[in-house]
C-alpha positions in Angstrom: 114.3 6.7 -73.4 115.1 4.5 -76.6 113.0 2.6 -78.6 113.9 0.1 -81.2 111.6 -1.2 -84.2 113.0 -4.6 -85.3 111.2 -5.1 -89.3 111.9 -3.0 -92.2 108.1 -3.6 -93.7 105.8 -0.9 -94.2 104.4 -1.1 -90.9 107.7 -1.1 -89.0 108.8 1.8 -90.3 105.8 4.0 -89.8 105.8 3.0 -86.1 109.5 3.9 -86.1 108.8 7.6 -88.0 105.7 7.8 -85.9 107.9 7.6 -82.5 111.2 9.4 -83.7 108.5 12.2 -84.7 107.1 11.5 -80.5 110.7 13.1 -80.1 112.1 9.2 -79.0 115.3 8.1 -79.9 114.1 5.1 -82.0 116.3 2.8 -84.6 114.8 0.9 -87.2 116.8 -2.6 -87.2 116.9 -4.2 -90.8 118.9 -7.3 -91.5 119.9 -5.7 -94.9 122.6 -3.5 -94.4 122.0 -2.0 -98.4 118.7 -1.8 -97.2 119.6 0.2 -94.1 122.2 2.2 -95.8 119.5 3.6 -98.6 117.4 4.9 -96.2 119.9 6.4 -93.8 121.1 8.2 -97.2 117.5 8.9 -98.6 115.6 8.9 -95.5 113.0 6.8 -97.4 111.8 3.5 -97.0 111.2 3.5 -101.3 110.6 -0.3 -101.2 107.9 -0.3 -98.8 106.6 3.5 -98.7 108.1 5.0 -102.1 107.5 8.8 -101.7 107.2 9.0 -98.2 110.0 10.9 -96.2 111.3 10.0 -93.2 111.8 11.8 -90.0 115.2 13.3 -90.1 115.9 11.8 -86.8 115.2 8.3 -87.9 118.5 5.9 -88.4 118.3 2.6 -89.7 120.8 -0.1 -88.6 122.0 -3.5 -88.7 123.7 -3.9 -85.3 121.9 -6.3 -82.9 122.9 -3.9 -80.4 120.1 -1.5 -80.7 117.9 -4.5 -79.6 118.7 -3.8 -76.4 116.6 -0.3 -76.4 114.3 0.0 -73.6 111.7 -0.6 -75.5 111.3 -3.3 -78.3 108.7 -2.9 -81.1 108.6 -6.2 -83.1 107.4 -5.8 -86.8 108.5 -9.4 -87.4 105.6 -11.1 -89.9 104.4 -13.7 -87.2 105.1 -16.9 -89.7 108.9 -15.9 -89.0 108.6 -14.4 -85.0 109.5 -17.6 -83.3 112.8 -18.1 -85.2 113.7 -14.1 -85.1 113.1 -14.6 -81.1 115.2 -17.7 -80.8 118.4 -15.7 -82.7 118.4 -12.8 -81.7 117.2 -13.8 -77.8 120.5 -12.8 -76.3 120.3 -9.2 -77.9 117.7 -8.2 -75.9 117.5 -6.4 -72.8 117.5 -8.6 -69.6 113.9 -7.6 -68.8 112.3 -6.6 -71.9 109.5 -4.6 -72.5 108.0 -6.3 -76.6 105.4 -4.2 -78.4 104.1 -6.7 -81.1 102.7 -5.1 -84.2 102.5 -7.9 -86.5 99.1 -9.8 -86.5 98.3 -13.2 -87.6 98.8 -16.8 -86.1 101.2 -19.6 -86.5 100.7 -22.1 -89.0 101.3 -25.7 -87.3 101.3 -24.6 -83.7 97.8 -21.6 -84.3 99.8 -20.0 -81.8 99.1 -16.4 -81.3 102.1 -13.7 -81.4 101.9 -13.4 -77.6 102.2 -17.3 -77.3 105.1 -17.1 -79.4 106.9 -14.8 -77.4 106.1 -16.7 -74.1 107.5 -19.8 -75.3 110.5 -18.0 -77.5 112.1 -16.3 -74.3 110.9 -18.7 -71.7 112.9 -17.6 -68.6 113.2 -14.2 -69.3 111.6 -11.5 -67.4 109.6 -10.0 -70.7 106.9 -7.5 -70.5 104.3 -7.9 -73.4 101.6 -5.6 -74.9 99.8 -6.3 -78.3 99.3 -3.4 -80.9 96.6 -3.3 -83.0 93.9 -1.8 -84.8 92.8 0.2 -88.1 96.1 1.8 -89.3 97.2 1.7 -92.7 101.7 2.5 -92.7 101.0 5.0 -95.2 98.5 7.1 -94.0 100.2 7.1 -90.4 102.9 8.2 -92.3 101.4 11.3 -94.1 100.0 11.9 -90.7 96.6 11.3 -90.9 94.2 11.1 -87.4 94.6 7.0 -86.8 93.0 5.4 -83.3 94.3 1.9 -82.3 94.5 -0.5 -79.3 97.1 -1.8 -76.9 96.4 -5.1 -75.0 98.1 -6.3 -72.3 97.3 -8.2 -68.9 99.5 -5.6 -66.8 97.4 -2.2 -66.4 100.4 -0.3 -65.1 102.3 -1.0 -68.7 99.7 -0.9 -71.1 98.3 2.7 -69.9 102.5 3.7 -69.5 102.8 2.5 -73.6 99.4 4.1 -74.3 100.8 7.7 -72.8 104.4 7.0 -75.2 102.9 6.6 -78.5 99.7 8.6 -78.7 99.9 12.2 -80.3 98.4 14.5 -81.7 97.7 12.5 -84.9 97.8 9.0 -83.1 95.6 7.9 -80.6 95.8 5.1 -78.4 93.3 3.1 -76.6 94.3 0.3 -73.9 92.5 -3.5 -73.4 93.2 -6.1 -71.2 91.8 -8.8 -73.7 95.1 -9.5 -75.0 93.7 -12.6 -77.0 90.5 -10.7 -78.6 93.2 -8.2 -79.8 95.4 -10.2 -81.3 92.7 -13.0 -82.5 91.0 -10.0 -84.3 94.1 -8.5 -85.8 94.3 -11.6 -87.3 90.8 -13.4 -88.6 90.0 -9.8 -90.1 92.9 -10.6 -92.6 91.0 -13.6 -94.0 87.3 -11.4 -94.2 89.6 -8.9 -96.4 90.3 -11.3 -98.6 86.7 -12.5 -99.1 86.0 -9.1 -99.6 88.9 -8.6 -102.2 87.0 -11.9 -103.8 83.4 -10.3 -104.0 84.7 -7.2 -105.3 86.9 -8.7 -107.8 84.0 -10.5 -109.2 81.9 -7.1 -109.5 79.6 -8.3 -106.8 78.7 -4.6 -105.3 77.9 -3.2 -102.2 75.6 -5.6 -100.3 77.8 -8.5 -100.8 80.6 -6.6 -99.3 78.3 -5.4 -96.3 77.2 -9.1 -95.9 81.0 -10.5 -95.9 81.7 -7.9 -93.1 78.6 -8.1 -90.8 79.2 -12.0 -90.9 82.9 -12.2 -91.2 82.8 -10.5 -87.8 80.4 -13.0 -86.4 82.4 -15.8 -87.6 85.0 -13.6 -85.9 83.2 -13.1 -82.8 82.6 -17.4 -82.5 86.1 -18.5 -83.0 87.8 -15.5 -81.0 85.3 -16.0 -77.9 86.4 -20.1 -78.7 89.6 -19.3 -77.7 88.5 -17.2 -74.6 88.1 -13.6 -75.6 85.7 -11.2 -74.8 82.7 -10.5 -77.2 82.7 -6.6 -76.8 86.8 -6.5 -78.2 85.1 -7.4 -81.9 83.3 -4.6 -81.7 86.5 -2.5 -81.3 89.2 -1.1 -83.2 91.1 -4.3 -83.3 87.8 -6.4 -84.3 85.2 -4.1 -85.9 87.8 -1.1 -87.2 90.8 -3.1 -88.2 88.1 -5.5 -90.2 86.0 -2.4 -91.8 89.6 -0.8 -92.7 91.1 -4.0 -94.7 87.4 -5.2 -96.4 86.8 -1.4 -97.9 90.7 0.0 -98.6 92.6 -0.4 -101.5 95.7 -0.3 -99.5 94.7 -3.6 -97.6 97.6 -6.4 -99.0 94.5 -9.3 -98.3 92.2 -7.5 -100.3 94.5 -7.3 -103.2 94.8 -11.0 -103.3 91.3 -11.5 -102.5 90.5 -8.6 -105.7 93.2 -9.8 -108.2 91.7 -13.9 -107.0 88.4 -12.5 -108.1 89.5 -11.5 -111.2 91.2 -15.1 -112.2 94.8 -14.7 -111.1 96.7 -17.3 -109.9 97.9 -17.2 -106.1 101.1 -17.5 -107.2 101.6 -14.5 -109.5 99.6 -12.1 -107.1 101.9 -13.3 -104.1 105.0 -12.8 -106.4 104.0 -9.1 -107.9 102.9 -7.7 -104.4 106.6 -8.0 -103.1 105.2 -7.6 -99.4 103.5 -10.2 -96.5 99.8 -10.8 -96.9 99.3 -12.1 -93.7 96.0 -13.7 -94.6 97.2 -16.3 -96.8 98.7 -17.9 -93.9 96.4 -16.9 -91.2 93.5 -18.5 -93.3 95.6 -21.8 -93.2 95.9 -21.8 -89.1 92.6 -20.7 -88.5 91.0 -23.4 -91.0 92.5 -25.6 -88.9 92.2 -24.4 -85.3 88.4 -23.8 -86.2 87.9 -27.6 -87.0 90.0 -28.7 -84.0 87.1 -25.8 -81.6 84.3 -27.4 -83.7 83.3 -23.8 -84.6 81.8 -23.2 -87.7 83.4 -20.9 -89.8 81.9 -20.8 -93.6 83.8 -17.9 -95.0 86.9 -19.2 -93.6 86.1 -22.5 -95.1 85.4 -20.5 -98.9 88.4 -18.8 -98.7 90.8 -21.9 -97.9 89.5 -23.3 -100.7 89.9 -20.7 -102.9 93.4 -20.5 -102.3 94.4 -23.7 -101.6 91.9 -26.5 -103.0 91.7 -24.5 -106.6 87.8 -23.8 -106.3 86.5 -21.2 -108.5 85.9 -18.0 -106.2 81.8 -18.0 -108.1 81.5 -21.1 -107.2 82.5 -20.7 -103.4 80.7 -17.8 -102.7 77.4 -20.0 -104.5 78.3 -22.5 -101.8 78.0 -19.6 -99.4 74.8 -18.5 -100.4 73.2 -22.0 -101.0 73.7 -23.2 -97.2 71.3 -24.5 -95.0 69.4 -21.3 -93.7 69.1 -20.1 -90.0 68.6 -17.5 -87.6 71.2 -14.4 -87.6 
């Protein structure tokens, strides 16, 4: 049984260590063959998870080969999916079976990752489940107990992946709600970074708890918008994976939302992070596609135009706080 982890993020490779560990034959495809050659020599990923060893078993490579494995784990950030599809389409296996582990949604087209793939291999025979949940790469990587969720529509596949890739140490749980899965993976990106924001400006402890408990009700309106089920946001991939990214200092969005707090440009934080905060762009797509549902969606709103219309994160959050009231 292979697998095949296409992304050389953080995330990608602990999803590779974590299967290779699952006693899987599993490559790690990189398109940077120095890249791939450092790790294969170090068996560290020191870019992405300095100080972190890999499992022995792991190999990194280049060839497009390996992207025929049986199974195809797609650590692709989502802004680039659709083009990573369309080249490497004839790599894949004839009927593939995609395990998407990137979150977020499409700027231009607020297409979801499974969208994405749907339209990207139209004609193909694919299989498609969507991973997600609370699970920071580097504490799967130490090991640590982590719970997350696989959505798909067909029950046969998703409870077959769920069996693969839980262990001792990694538990998974399965969902048909393949849109509340992936529409929470991504929204909570944004909340983080409102959190990141509050916490930046020294605002405490009931800010924070305020920005999640209605960051997951904005959540909630615009995911159920787009026809998902209530009960998913108050899962791992809505609830957890929101509580995780709003509280943890390894979050990316919270980062920008903290160092955005503290007066830093968007453009410096972005450039000294070195990694994909999937919330900038997310917060772009879902600005938009909650104006095209006619959802309201304030904290979205404050934290578009934070980062892209210059206003002062004090004075967004008093824009917040000063709206018309009404009932929770």
């Amino acid at each position: 049984m292979r697998f095949c982890v296409a992304g050389g993020g953080s995330w990608g490779t602990a999803l590779a260590h974590l299967l290779a560990g699952l006693g899987y034959d599993v490559r790690l495809w990189l398109r940077d063959g120095e890249a791939a050659e450092r790790i294969n020599q170090t068996h560290e990923n020191a870019r992405y998870l300095p100080g972190l060893p890999l499992h022995p078993a792991l190999r990194a490579e280049t060839d497009p080969g390996v992207l025929s494995a049986d199974y195809l784990v797609l650590a692709i950030p989502t802004q680039q999916l659709r083009g990573w599809l369309e080249a490497h389409r004839r790599h894949l296996n004839a009927s593939p079976v995609l395990i998407n582990a990137a979150k977020g949604l499409e700027v231009g087209t607020l297409a979801t990752p499974s969208r994405i793939v749907a339209e990207s291999l139209a004609g193909t025979p694919f299989r498609f489940a969507a991973l997600s949940g609370p699970s920071f790469a580097a504490e799967v990587m130490r090991g640590l107990p982590t719970a997350v969720v696989l959505a798909g529509r067909e029950a046969d596949l998703v409870c077959r992946l769920r069996d693969l890739l839980s262990g001792p140490r990694f538990r998974c749980y399965s969902s048909a709600d393949v849109t509340g899965v992936e529409m929470g993976g991504a929204l909570k990106n944004i909340m983080a970074i409102a959190a990141g924001v509050s916490d930046g400006l020294h605002f405490g402890h009931n800010t924070r708890a305020a920005l999640i408990t209605r960051g997951l009700a904005e959540m909630s309106r615009i995911g159920m918008a787009c026809g998902a089920q209530e009960r998913t946001f108050m899962g791992l991939s809505g609830l957890g994976d929101l509580t995780l990214t709003c509280t943890g200092d390894l979050s990316r969005n919270r980062q920008v939302g903290l160092r955005l707090g503290q007066g830093e440009a968007l453009e410096d934080i972005t450039a000294r992070l070195g990694m994909v905060a999937e919330g900038v762009k997310t917060t772009l797509a879902v600005h938009d596609l909650a104006a095209r549902l006619g959802v309201e969606a304030p904290i979205t709103d404050a934290v578009h135009s934070i980062l892209f219309s210059g206003e002062k994160p004090a004075d967004a959050v008093t824009r917040l706080m000063t709206r018309t009231l009404r009932e929770e």
